[in-house]
C-alpha positions as CSV (number, residue, x, y, z in Angstrom):
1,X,12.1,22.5,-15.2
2,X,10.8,19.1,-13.7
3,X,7.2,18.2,-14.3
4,X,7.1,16.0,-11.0
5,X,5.0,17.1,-8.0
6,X,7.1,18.5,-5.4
7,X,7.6,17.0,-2.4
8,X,7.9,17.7,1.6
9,X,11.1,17.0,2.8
10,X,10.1,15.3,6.5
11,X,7.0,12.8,6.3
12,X,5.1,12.0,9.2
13,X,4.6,8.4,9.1
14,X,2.9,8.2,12.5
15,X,-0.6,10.1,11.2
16,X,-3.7,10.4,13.4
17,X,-5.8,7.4,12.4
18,X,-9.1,6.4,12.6
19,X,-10.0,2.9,14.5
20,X,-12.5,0.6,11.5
21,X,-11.9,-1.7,15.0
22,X,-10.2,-1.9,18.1
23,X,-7.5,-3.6,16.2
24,X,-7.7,-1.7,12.8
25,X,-6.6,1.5,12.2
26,X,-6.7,3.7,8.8
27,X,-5.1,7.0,8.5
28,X,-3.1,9.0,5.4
29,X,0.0,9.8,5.1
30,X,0.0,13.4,2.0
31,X,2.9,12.9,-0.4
32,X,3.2,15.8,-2.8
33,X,-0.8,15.7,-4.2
34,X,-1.3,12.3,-3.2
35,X,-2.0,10.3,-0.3
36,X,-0.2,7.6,1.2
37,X,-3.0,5.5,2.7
38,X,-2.0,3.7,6.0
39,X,-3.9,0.6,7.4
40,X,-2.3,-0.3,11.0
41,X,-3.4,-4.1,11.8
42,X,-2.5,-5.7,15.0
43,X,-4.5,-8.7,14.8
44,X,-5.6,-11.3,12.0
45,X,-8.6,-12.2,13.6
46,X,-11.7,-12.4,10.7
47,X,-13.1,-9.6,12.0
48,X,-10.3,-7.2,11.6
49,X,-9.6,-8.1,8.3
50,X,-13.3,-7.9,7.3
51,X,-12.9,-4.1,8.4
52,X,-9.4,-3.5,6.6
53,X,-10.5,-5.2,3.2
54,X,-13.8,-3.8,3.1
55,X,-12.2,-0.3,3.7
56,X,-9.6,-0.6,1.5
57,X,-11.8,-2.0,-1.7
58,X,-13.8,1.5,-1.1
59,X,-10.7,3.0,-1.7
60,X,-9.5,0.8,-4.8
61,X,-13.2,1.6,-6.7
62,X,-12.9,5.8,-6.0
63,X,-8.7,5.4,-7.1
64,X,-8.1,7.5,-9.8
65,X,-6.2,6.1,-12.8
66,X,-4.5,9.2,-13.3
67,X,-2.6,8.8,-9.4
68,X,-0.8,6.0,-7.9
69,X,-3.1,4.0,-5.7
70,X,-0.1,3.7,-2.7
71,X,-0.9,2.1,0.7
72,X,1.4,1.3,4.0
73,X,0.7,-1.5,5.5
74,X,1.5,-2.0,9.0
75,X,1.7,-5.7,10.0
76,X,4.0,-5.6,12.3
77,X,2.7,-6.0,15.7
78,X,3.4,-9.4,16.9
79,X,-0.6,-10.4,16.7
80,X,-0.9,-10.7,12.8
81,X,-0.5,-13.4,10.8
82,X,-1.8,-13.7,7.2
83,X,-4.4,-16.5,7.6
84,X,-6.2,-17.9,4.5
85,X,-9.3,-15.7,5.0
86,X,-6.8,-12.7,4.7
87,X,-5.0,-13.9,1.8
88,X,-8.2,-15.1,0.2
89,X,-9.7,-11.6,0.8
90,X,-6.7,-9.7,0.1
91,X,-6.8,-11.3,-3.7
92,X,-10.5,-10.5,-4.0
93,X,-9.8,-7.4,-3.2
94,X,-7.0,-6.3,-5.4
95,X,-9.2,-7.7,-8.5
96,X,-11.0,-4.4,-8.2
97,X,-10.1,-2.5,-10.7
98,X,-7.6,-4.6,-12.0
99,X,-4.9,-3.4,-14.6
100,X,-6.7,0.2,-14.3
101,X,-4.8,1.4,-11.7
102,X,-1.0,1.3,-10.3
103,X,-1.2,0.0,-6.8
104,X,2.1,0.1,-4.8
105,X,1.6,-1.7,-1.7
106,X,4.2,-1.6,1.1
107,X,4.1,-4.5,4.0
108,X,5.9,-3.7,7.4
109,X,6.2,-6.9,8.9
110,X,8.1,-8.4,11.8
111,X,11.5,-9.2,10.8
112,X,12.0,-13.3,11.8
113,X,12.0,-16.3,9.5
114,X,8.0,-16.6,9.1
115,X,8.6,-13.0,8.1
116,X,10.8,-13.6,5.0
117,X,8.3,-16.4,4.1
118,X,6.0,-13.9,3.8
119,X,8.4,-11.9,1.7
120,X,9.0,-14.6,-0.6
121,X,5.0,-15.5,-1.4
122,X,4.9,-11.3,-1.4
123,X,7.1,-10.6,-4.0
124,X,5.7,-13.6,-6.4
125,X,3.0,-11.2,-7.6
126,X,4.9,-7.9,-8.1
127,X,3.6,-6.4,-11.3
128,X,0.9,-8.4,-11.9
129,X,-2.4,-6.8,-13.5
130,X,-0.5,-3.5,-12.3
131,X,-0.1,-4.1,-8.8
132,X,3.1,-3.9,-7.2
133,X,4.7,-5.0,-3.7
134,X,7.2,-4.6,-1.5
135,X,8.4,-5.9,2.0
136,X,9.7,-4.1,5.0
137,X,10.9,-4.1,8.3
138,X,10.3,-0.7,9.6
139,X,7.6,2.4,8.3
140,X,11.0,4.4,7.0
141,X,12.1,1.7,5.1
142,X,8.6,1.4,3.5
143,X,8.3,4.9,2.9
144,X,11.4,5.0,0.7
145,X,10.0,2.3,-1.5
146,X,7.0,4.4,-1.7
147,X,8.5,7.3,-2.7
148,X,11.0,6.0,-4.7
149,X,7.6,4.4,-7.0
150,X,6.0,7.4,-6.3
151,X,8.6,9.4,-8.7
152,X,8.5,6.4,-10.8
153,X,4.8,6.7,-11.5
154,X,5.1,10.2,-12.4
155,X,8.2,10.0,-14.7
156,X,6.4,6.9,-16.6
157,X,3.4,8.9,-16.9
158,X,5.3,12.1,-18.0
159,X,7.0,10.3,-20.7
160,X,3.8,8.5,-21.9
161,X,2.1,11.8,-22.1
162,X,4.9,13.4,-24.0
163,X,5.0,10.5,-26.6
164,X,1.0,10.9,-27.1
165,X,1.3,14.7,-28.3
C-alpha cells in the first residue's frame, strides 16, 4: 500500500486568482494535500514585482518544512522581463528560510532566444540551499515538473522517515 498522498486525475491550472495589482495575480492550484501556489505576472515594472515578492516571502516564512513549498510562475505574457530589481529581489527572497524548506519553483516563460537565456541563468541555481527550478513553455508542461517533484518530495521523505524508526 503506497504511503503517497493521492492525487486528482485533471488539475485545473487556470484557478480564480486574486489581483496583488492590476498586473499581478496570485491564486492556488490543490495537489493531493498541498497547494500549488500560482503568481501570474504580466509586467516587470517595480511595482508589480514589489507586490509578487512581498506576497510570496509571506508565503516562504508560514511554509511548512514537513510540505513542499511549490509555486507556478507565470511569466509568459510578452510584458515581463526579469530586470535587476526582480532578480535582486527574487534572491532576497528565496533566503527566507533557506535550506529549511524544499522549494520547487516552475517558470513559464515565452519561448524565443532571450527565453532560453533565462533558462540557462535559471537552471544555475537548481538545488541550492534546497531550492529547486525549472523552466517552461506552457502551464502543462510546468505542471508535470511539479508533480513529478511533488511525488519526489514524498518518496524522499517516506524513505527518511522509515530509516529514522
Amino acid at each position: 500500500m503506497s504511503t503517497l498522498p493521492e492525487r486528482k486525475d485533471v488539475m485545473n491550472l487556470y484557478p480564480k486568482t486574486e489581483a496583488l495589482t492590476d498586473e499581478c495575480r496570485f491564486g492556488t492550484i490543490p495537489i493531493a494535500d498541498d497547494l500549488i501556489h500560482l503568481v501570474e505576472m504580466s509586467n516587470s515594472r517595480r511595482e508589480h514585482v514589489e507586490a509578487w515578492i512581498n506576497h510570496s516571502c509571506e508565503i516562504r516564512r508560514q511554509a511548512s518544512p514537513e510540505k513542499p513549498l511549490m509555486v507556478l510562475a507565470d511569466m509568459s505574457e510578452a510584458n515581463f522581463a526579469f530586470t535587476p530589481y526582480s532578480m535582486q529581489r527574487g534572491t532576497e527572497m528565496m533566503q527566507i528560510r533557506e535550506g529549511q524548506i524544499k522549494t520547487y519553483i516552475s517558470w513559464v516563460i515565452e519561448r524565443s532566444v532571450l527565453g532560453h537565456m533565462v533558462e540557462n541563468v535559471i537552471t544555475l541555481a537548481n538545488g541550492r540551499g534546497g531550492n529547486y527550478y525549472n523552466v517552461a513553455y506552457s502551464r502543462e508542461e510546468a505542471s508535470k515538473w511539479l508533480t513529478a517533484m511533488h511525488t519526489r518530495f514524498y518518496e524522499e521523505k517516506n524513505a527518511s522517515d522509515h530509516f529514522k524508526r
